[in-house]
PDB file of N, CA, C and O in Angstrom, chain B, residues numbered from 101:
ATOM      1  N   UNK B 101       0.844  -1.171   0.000  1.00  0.00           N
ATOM      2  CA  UNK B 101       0.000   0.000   0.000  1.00  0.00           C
ATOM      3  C   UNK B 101       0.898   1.246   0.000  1.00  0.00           C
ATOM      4  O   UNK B 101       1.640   1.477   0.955  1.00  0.00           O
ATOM      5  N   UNK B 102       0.831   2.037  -1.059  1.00  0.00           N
ATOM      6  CA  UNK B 102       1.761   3.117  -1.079  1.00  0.00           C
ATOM      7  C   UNK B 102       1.272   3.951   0.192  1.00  0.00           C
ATOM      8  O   UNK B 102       0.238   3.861   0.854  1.00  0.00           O
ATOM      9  N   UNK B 103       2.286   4.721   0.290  1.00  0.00           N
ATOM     10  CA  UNK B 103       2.417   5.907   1.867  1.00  0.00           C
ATOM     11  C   UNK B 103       2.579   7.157   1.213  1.00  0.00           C
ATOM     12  O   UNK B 103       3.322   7.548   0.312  1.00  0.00           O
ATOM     13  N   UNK B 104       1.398   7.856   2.128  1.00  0.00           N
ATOM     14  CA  UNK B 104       1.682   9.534   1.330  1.00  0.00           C
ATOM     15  C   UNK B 104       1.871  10.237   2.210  1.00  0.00           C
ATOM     16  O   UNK B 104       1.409   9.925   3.307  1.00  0.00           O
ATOM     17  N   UNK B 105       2.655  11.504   2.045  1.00  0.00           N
ATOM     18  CA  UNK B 105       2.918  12.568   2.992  1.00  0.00           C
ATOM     19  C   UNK B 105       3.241  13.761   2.357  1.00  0.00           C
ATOM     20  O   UNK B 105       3.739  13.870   1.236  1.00  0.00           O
ATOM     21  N   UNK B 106       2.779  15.100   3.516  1.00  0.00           N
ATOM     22  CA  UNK B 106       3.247  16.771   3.289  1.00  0.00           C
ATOM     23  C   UNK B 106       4.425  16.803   3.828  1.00  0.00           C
ATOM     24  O   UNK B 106       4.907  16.226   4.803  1.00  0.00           O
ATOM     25  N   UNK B 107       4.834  17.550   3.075  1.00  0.00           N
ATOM     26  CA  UNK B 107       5.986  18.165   3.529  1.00  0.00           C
ATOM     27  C   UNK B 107       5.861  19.706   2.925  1.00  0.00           C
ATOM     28  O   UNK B 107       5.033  19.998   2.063  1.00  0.00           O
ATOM     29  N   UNK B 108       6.903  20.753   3.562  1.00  0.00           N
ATOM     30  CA  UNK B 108       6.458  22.082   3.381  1.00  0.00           C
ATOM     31  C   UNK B 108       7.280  22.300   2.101  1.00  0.00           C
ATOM     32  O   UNK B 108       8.308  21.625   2.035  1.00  0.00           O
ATOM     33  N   UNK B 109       7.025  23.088   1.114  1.00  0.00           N
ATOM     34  CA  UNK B 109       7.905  23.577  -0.261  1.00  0.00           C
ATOM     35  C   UNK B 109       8.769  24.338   0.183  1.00  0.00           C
ATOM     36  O   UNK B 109       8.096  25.173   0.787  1.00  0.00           O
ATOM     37  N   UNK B 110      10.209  24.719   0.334  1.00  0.00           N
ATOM     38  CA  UNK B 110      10.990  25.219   0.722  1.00  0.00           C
ATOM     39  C   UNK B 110      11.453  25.868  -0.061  1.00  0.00           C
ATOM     40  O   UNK B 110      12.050  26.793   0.491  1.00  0.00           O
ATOM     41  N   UNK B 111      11.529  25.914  -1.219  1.00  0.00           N
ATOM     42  CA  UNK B 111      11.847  27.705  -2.100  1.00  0.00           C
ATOM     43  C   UNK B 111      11.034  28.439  -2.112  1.00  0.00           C
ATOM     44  O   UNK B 111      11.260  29.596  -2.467  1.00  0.00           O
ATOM     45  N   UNK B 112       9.553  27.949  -1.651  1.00  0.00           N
ATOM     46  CA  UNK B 112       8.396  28.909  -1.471  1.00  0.00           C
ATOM     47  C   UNK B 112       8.592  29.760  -0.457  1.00  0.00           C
ATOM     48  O   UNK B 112       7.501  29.649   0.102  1.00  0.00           O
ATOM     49  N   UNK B 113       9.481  30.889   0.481  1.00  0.00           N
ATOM     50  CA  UNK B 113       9.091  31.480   1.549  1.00  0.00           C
ATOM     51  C   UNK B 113       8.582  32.644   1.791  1.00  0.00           C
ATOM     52  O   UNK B 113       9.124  33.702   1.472  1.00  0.00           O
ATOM     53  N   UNK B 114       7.630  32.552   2.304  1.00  0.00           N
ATOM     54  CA  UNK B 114       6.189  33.495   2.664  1.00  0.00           C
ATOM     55  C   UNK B 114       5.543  32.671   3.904  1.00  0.00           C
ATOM     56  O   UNK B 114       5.870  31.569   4.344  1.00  0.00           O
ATOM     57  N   UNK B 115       4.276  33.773   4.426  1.00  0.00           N
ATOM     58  CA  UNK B 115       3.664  33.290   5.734  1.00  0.00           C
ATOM     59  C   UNK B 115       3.387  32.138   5.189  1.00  0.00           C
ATOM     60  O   UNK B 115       4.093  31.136   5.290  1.00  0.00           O
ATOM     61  N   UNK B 116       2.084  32.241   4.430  1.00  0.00           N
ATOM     62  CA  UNK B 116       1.192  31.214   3.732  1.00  0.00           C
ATOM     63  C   UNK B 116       2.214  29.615   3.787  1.00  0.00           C
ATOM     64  O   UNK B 116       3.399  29.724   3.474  1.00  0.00           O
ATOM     65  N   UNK B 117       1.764  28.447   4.120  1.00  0.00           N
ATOM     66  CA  UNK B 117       2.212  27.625   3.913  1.00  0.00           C
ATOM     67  C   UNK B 117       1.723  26.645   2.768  1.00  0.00           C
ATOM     68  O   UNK B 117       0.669  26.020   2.643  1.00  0.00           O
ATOM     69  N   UNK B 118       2.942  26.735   1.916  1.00  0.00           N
ATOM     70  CA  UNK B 118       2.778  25.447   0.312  1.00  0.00           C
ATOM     71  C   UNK B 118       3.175  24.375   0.781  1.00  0.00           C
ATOM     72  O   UNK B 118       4.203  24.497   1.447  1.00  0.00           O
ATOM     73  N   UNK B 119       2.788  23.405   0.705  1.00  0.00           N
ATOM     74  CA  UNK B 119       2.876  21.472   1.173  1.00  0.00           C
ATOM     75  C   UNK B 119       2.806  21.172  -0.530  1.00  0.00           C
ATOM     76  O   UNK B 119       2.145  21.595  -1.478  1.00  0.00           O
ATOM     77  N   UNK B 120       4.128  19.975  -0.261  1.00  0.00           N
ATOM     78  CA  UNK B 120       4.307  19.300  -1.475  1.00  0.00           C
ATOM     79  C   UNK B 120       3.741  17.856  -1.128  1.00  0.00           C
ATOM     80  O   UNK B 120       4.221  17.423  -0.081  1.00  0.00           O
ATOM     81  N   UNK B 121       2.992  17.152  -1.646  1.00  0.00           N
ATOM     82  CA  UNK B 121       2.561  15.460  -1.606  1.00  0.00           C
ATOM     83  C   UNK B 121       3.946  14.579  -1.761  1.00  0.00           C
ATOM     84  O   UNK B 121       4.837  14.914  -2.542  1.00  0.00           O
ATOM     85  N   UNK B 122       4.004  13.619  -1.072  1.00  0.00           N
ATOM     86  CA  UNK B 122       4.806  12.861  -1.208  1.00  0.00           C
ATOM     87  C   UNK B 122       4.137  11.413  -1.681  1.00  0.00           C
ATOM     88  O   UNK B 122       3.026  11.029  -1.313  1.00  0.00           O
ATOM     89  N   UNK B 123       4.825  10.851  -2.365  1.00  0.00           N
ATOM     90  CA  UNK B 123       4.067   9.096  -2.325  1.00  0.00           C
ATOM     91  C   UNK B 123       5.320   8.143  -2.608  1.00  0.00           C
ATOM     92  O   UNK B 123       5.914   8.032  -3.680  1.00  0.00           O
ATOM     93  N   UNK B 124       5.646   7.337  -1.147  1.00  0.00           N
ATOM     94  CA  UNK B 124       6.456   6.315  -1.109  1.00  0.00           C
ATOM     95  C   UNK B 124       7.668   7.397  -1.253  1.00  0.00           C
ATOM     96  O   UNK B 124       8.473   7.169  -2.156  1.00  0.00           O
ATOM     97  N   UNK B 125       7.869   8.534  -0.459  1.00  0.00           N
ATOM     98  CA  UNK B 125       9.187   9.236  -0.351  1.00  0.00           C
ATOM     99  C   UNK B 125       9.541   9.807  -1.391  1.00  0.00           C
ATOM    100  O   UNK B 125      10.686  10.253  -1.467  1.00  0.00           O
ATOM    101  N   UNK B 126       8.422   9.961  -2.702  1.00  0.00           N
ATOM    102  CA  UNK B 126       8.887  10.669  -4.126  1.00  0.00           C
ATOM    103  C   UNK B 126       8.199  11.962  -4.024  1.00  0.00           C
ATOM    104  O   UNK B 126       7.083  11.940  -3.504  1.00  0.00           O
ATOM    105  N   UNK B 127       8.678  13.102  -4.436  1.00  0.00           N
ATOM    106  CA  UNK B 127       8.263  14.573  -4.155  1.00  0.00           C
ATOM    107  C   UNK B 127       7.808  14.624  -5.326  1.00  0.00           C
ATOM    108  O   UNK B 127       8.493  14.619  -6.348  1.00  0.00           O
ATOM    109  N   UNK B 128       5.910  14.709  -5.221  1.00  0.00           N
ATOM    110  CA  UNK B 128       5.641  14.468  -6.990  1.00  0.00           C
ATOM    111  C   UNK B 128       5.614  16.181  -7.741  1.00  0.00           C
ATOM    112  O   UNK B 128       5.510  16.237  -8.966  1.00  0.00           O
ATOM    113  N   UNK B 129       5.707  17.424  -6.979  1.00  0.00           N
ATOM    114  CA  UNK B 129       6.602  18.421  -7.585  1.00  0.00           C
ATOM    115  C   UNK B 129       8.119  18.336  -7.980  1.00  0.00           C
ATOM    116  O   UNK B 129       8.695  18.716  -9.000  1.00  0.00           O
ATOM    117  N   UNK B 130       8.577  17.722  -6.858  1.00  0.00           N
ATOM    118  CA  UNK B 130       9.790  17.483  -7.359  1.00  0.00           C
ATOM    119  C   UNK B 130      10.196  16.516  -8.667  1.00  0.00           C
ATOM    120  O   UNK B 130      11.233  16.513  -9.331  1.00  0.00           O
ATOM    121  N   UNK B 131       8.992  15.698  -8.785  1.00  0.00           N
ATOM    122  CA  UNK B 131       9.106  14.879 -10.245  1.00  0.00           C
ATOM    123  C   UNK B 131       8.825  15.660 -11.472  1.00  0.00           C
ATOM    124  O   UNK B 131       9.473  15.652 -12.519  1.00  0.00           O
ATOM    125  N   UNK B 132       7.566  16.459 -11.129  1.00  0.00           N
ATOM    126  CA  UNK B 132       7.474  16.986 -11.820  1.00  0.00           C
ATOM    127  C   UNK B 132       8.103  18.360 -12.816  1.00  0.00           C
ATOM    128  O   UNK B 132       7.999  18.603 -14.018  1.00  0.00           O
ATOM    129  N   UNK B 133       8.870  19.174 -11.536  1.00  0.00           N
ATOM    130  CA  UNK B 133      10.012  19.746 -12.170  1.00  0.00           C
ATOM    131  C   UNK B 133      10.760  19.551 -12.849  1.00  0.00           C
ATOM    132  O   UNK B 133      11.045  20.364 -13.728  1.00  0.00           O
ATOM    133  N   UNK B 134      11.680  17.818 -12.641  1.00  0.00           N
ATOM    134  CA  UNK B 134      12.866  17.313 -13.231  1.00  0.00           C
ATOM    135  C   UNK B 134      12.281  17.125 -14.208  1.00  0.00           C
ATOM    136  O   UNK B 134      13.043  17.506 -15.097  1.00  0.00           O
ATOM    137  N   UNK B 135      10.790  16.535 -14.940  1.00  0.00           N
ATOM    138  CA  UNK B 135      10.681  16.156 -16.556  1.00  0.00           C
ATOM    139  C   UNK B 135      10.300  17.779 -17.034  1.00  0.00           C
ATOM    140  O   UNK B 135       9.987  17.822 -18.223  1.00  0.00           O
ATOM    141  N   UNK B 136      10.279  18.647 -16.581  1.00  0.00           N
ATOM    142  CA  UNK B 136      10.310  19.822 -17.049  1.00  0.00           C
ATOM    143  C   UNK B 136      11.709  20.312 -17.526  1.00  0.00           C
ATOM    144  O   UNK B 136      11.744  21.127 -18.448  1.00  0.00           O
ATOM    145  N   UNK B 137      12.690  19.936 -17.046  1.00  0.00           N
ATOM    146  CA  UNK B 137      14.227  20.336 -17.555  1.00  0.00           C
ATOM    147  C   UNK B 137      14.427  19.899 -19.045  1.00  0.00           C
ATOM    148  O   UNK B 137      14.153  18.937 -19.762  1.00  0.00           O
ATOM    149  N   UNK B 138      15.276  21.558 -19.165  1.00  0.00           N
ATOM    150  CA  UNK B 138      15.563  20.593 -20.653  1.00  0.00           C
ATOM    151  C   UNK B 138      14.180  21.612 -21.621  1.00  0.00           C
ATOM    152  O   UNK B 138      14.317  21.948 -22.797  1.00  0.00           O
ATOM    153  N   UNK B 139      13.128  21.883 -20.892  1.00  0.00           N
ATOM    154  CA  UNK B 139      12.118  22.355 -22.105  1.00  0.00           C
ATOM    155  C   UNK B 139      11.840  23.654 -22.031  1.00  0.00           C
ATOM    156  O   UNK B 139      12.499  24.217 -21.157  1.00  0.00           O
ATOM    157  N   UNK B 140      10.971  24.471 -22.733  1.00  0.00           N
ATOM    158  CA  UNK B 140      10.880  25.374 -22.403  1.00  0.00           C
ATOM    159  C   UNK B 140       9.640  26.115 -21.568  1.00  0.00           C
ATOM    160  O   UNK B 140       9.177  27.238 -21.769  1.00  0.00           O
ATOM    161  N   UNK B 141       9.211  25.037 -20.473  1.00  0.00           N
ATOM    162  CA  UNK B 141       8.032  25.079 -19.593  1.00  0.00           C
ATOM    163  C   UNK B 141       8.908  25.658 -18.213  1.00  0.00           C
ATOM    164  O   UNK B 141       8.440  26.596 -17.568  1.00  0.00           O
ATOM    165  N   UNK B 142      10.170  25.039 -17.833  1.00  0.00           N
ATOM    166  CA  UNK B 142      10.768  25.434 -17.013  1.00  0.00           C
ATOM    167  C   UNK B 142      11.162  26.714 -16.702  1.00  0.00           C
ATOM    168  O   UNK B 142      11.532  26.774 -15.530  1.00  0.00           O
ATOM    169  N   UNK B 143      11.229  27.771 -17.293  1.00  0.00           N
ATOM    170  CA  UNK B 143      10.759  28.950 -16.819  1.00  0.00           C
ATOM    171  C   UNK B 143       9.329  29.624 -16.352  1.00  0.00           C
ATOM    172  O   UNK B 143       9.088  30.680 -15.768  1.00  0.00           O
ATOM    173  N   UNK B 144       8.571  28.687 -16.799  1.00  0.00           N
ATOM    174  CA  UNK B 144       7.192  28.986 -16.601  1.00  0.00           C
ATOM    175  C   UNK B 144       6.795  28.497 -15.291  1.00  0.00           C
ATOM    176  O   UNK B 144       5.810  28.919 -14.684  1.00  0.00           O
ATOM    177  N   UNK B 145       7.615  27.565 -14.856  1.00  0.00           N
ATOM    178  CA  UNK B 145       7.337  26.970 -13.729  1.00  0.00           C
ATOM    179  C   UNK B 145       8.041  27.275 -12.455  1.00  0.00           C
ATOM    180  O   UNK B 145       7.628  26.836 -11.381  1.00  0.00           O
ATOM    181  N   UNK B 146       9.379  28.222 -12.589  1.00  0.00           N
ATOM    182  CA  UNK B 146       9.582  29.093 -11.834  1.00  0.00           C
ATOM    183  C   UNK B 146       8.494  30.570 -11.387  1.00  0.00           C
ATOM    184  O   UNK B 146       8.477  31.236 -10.352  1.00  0.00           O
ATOM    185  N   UNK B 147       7.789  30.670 -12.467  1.00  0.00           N
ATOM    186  CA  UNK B 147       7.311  31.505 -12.500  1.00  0.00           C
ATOM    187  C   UNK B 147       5.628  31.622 -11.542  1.00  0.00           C
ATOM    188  O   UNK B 147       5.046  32.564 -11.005  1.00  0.00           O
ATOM    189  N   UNK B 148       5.292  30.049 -11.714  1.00  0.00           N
ATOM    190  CA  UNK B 148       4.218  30.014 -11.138  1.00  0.00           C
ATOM    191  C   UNK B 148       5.126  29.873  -9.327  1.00  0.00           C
ATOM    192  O   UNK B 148       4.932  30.739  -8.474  1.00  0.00           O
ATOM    193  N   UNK B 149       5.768  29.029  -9.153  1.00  0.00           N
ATOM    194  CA  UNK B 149       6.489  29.195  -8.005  1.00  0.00           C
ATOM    195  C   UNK B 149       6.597  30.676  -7.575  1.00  0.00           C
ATOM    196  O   UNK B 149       6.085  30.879  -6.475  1.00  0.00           O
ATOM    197  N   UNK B 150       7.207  31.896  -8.248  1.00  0.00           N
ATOM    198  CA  UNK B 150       7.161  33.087  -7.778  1.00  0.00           C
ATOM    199  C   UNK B 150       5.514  33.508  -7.374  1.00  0.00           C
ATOM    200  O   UNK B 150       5.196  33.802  -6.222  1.00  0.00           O
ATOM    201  N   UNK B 151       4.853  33.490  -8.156  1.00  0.00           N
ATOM    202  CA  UNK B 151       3.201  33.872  -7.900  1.00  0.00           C
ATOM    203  C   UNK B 151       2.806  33.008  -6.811  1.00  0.00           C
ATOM    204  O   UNK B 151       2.259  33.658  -5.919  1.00  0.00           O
ATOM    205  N   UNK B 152       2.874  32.024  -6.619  1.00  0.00           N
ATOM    206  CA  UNK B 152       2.692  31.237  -5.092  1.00  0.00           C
ATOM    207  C   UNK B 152       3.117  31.868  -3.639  1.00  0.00           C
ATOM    208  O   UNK B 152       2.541  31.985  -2.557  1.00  0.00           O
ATOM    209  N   UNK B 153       4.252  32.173  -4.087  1.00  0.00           N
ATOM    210  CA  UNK B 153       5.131  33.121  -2.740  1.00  0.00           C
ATOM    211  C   UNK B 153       4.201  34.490  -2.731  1.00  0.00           C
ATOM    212  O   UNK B 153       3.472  34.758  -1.775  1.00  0.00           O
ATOM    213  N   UNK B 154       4.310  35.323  -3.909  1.00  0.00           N
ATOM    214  CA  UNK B 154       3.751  35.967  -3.915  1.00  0.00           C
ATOM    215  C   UNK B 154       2.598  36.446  -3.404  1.00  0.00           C
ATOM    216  O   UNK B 154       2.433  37.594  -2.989  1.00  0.00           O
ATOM    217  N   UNK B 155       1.662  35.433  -3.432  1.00  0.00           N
ATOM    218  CA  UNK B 155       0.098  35.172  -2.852  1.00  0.00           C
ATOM    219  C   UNK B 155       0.350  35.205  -1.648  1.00  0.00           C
ATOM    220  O   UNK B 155       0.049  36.117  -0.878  1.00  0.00           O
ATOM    221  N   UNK B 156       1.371  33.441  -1.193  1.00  0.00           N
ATOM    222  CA  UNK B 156       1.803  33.391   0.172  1.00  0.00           C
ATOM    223  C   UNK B 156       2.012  35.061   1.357  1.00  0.00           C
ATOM    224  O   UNK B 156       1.623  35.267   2.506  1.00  0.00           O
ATOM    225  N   UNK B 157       2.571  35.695   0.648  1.00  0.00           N
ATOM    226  CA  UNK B 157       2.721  36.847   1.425  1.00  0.00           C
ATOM    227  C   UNK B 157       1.628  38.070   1.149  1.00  0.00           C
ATOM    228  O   UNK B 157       1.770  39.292   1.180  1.00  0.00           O
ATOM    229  N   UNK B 158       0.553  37.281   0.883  1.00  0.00           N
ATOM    230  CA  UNK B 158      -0.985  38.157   1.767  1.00  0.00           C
ATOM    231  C   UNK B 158      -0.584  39.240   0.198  1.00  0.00           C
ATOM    232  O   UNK B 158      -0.769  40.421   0.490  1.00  0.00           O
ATOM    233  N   UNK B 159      -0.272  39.126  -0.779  1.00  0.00           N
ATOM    234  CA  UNK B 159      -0.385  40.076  -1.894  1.00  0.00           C
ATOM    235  C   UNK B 159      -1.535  39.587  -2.961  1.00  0.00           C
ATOM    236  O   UNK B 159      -1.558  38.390  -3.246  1.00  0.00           O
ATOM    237  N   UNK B 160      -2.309  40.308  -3.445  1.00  0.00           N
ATOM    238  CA  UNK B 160      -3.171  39.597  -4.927  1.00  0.00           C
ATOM    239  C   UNK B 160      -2.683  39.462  -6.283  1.00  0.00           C
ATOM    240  O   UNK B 160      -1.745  39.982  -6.887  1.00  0.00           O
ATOM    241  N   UNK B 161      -3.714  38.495  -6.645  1.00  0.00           N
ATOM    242  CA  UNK B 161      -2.977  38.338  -8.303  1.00  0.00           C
ATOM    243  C   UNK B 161      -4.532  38.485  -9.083  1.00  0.00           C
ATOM    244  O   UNK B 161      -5.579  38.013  -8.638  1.00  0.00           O
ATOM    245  N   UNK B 162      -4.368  39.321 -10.445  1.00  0.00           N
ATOM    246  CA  UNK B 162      -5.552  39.008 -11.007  1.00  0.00           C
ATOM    247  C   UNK B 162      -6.382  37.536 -11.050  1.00  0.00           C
ATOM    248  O   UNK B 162      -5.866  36.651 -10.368  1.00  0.00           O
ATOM    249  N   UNK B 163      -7.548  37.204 -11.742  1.00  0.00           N
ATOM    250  CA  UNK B 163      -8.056  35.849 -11.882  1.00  0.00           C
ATOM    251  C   UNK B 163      -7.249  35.504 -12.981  1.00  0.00           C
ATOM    252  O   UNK B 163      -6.964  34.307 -13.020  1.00  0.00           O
ATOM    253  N   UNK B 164      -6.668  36.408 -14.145  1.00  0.00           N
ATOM    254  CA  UNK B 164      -5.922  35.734 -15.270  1.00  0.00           C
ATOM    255  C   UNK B 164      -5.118  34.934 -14.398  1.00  0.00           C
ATOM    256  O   UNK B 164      -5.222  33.824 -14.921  1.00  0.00           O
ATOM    257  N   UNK B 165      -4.240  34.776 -13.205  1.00  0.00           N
ATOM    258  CA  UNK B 165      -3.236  34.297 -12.849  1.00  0.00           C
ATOM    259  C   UNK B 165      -3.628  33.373 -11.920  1.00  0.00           C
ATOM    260  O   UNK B 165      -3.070  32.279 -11.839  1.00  0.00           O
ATOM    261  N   UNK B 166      -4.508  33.694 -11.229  1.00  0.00           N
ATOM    262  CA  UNK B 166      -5.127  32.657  -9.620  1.00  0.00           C
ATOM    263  C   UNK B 166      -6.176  32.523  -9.503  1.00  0.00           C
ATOM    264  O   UNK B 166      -6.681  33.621  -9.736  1.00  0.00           O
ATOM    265  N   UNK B 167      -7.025  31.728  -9.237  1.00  0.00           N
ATOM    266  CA  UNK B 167      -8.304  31.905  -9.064  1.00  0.00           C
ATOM    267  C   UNK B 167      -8.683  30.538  -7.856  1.00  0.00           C
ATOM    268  O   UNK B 167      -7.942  29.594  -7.582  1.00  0.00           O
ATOM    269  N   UNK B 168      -9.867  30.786  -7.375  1.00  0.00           N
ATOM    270  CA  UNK B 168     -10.225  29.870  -6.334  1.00  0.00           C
ATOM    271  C   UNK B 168     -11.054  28.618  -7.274  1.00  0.00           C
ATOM    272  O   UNK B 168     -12.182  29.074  -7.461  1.00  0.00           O
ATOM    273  N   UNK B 169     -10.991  27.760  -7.684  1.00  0.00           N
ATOM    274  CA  UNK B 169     -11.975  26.624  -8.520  1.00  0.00           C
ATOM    275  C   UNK B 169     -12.126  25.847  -7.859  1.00  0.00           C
ATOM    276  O   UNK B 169     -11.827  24.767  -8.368  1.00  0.00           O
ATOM    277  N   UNK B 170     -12.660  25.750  -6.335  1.00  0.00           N
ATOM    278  CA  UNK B 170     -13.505  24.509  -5.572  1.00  0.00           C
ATOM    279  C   UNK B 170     -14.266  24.677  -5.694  1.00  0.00           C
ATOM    280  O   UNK B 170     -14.747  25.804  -5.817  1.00  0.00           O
ATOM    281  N   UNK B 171     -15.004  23.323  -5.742  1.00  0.00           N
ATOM    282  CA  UNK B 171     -16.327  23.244  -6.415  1.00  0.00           C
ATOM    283  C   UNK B 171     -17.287  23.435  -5.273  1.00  0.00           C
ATOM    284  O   UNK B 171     -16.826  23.369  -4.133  1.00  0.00           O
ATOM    285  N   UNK B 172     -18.951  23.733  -5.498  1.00  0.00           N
ATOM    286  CA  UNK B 172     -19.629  24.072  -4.793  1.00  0.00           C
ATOM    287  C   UNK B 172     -19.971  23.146  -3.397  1.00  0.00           C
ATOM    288  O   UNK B 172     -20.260  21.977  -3.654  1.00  0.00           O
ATOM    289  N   UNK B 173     -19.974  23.487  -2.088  1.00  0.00           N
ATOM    290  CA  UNK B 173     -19.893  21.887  -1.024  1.00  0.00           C
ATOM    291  C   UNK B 173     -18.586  21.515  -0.676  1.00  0.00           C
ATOM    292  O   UNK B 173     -18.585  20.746   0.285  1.00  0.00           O
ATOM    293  N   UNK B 174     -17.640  21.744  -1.047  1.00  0.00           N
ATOM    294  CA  UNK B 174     -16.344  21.580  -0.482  1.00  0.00           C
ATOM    295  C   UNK B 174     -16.135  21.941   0.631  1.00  0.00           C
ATOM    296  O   UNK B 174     -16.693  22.882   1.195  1.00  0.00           O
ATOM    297  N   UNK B 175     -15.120  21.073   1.169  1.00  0.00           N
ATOM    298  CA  UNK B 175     -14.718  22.171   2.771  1.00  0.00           C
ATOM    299  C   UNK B 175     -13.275  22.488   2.396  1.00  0.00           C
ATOM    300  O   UNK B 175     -12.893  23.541   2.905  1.00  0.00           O
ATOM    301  N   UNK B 176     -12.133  21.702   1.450  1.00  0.00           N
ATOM    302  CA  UNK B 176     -11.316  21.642   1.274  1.00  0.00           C
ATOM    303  C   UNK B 176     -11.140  22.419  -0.269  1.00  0.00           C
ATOM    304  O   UNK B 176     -11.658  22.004  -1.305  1.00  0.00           O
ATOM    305  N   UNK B 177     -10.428  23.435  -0.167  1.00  0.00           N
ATOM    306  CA  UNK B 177     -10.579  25.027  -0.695  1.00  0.00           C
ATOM    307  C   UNK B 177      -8.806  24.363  -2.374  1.00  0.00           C
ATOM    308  O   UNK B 177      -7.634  24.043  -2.176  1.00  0.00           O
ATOM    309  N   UNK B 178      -9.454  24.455  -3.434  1.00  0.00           N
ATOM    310  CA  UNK B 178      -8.404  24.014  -4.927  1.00  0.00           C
ATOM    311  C   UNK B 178      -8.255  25.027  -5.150  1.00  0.00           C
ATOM    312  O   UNK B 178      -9.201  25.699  -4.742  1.00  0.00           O
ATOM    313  N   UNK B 179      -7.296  25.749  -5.764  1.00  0.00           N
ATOM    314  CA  UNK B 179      -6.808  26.792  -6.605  1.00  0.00           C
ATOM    315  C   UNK B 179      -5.848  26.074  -7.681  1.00  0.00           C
ATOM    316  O   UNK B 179      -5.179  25.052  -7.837  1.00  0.00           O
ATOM    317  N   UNK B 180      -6.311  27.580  -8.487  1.00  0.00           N
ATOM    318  CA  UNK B 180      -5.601  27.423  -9.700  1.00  0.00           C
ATOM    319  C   UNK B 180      -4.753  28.289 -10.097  1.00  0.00           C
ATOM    320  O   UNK B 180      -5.255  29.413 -10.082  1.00  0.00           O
ATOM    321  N   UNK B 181      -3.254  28.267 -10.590  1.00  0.00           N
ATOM    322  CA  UNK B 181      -2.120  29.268 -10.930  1.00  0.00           C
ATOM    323  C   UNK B 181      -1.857  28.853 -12.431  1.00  0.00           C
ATOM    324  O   UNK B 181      -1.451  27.829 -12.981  1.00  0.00           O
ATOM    325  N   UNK B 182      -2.328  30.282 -12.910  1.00  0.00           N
ATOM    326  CA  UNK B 182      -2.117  30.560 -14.646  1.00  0.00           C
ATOM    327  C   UNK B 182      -0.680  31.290 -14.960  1.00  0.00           C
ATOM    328  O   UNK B 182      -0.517  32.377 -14.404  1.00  0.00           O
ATOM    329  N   UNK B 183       0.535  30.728 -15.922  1.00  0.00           N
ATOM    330  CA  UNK B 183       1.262  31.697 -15.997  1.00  0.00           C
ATOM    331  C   UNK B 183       1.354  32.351 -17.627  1.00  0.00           C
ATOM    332  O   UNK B 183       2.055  33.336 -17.859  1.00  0.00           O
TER     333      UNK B 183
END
């Protein structure tokens, strides 16, 4: 049975706290970054990282960039980062 866990994003620093998922000890941001190397998404993905911090520290971003998309009945609050 795979094992999942948070852990906090650590280039993110701001109040706000970002948690990365873990499954079976694999950082699936961190996976997901590494098949980003190499292309030209990887600046884009620094970029949403900056707008995260950004937010994190109590600043706004238009809806072009962030928006709240949990669905109606939720208690557990999804967002979305456009870059």
């Amino acid at each position: 049975m795979p094992k999942f866990a948070t852990e906090r994003i650590k280039v993110i620093s701001c109040r706000q706290e970002f948690d990365q998922l873990f499954i079976d000890g694999a950082g699936q941001l961190d996976i997901f970054e590494n098949d980003l190397k190499g292309t030209t998404y990887q600046s884009e993905f620094k970029t949403l990282l900056t707008y995260m911090e950004y937010l994190g520290n109590n600043k706004s971003l238009p809806k072009t960039k962030f928006r709240d998309i949990t669905p109606k009945g939720e208690k557990i609050k999804e967002y979305e980062f456009k870059s």
